[in-house]
C-alpha positions, 0 to 999 in steps of 0.5 A: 656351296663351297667344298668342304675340303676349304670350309672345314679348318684344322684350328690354331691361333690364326684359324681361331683368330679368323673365325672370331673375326666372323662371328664379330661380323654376325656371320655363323661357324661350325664349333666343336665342343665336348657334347655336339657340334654347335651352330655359333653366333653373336649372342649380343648381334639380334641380327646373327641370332636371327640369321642362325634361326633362320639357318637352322629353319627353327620353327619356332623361337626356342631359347639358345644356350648361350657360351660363355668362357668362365664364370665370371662371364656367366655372371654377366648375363645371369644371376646366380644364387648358391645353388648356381655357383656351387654347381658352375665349380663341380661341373664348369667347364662340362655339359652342364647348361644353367636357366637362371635370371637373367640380369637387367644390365644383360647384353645378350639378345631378347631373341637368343632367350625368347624373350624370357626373363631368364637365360640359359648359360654354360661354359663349354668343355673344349680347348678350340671352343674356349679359345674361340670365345676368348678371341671374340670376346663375347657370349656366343649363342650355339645350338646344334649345328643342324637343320631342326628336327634332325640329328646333331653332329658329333663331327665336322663333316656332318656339319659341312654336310647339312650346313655348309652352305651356312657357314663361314667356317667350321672349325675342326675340333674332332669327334665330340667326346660326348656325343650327347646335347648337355643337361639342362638345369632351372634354377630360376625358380624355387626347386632346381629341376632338371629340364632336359636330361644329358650327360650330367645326372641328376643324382649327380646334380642332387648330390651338390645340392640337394634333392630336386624337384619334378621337371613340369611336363611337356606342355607347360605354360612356361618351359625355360629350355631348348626341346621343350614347349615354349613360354615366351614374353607375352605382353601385359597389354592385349595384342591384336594380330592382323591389323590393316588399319580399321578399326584403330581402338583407343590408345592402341599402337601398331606394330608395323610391318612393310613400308606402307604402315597406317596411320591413326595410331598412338604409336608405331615401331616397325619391324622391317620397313622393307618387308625382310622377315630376318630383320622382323625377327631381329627387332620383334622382342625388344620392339614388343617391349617397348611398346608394352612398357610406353603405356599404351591400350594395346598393341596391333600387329600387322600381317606378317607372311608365312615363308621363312622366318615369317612363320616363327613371328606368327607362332610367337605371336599367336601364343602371346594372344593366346597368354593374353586371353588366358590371362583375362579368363583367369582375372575374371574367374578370380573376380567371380571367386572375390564375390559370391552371388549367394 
């Protein structure tokens, strides 16, 4: 690893200027912003945003808070009603994060937003990370710097400490201001609620735009926010996992892993010919819609091994299985309901 006296820059044009050039190449970088430090990323590179869910051995595929400079950025990733730009006003720049639509002509990667069909954006309150954005000119995807589960960094040197060895650089911005992740907002559904409390209040919130309504509790179906259960895009089609050929059901098209696929199907995409999980992880969500939007029966998937990203693949697809099956009961609840036996 290299020494942190070399990986930790003070910042200025040029230092800047460098760490942008690593983030257009899909590398990582230490930033600082007013809340934590942040693990950044091409948000538009599936490549980088794997490499950062593998850096931070994230168990599973969260959605990533995506940076962006100023509003009119934020409205090129999502949609915003009244209630957004209102808020994106009163507390942008600031540790506000906002869950809204995301929008259809948006570049940001399926994997930094879990495959939802939301994204979560905010424009963060420190000079060195808002210089950065504007030099690399593009959303960057930053969660904390730190291996999953343990504590965020409120210093450069923390991040050396435990991600040194994954960085590029790491700009120096200070201690954060902060200190605490920023408040996450849904507004992507009817009442605005807060889904992770942090340094903007909710009686704060609620006096810009109104009462809000009750967050859905830790297991809901679809939670929208990092620290949370996960929803992810689950296929409108079924999804059978552990394929090795045989049976090929009707009109079913594979989801291939590995350089010997077999053969018999409708059609197959393949997450990584040469068996890298890190590519697999790239090209799994826009590979799932692909063939989910080609009109196919189902979808089967080969094994993927459980080492290193591998188990995050497998964790998102067993929950698509599991969305799928629920989906079924409940279509023929709902078909009993339709007609009563007497």
């Amino acid at each position: 690893m290299r020494p942190p006296e070399k990986l930790i820059v003070r910042p200025n044009a040029e230092t800047v200027a460098r760490a942008a050039a690593f983030i257009r190449e899909g590398r990582l970088v230490g930033i600082p912003t007013e809340t934590v430090y942040g693990l950044a990323a091409d948000a538009t590179n599936d490549t980088a945003v794997a490499s950062l869910f593998a850096a931070k051995g994230r168990p599973r595929f969260n959605p990533l808070i995506i940076h962006v400079p100023d509003f009119g950025a934020a409205e090129a990733v999502g949609s915003f009603d009244d209630r957004g730009r209102a808020l994106a006003r009163r507390f942008w720049p600031g540790p506000l994060t906002l869950v809204v639509p995301r929008r259809a002509d948006c570049a940001v990667s399926l994997l930094a937003c879990a495959g939802l069909s939301t994204i979560a954006v905010r424009v963060p309150n420190h000079d060195v990370t808002l210089a950065l954005l504007a030099a690399a000119a593009r959303p960057i995807a930053a969660p904390s710097a730190n291996p999953s589960g343990t504590v965020s960094p409120t210093t450069a040197a923390h991040v050396a400490a435990s991600m040194g060895d994954k960085v590029a650089m790491i700009l120096d911005g200070g201690p954060c201001r902060i200190g605490v992740e920023s408040t996450v907002l849904d507004l992507s559904e009817g009442e605005a609620c807060v889904l992770r409390p942090g340094a903007v209040s909710g009686d704060e919130i609620a006096a810009v735009i109104g009462p809000l309504g009750t967050a859905p509790a830790g297991g809901e179906a679809r939670p929208r926010s990092p620290g949370l259960a996960l929803r992810h895009y689950a296929p409108s089609i079924p999804l059978r996992l552990n394929a090795t050929g045989k049976p090929v059901r009707e009109r079913e098209a594979l989801l291939a892993f590995g350089a010997r696929p077999p053969a018999g199907y409708a059609a197959m995409k393949n997450l990584s010919p040469s068996g890298d999980v890190q590519e697999a992880a790239a090209n799994l969500f826009a590979m799932l819609r692909t063939l989910d939007r080609a009109g196919f029966g189902g979808i089967a998937v080969m094994p993927i091994p459980e080492t290193g990203l591998g188990a995050a693949i497998n964790d998102r697809l067993r929950r698509a299985v599991s969305n799928e099956l629920e989906a079924a009961e409940n279509a023929a609840h709902m078909e009993h309901r339709s007609h009563p036996t007497g």
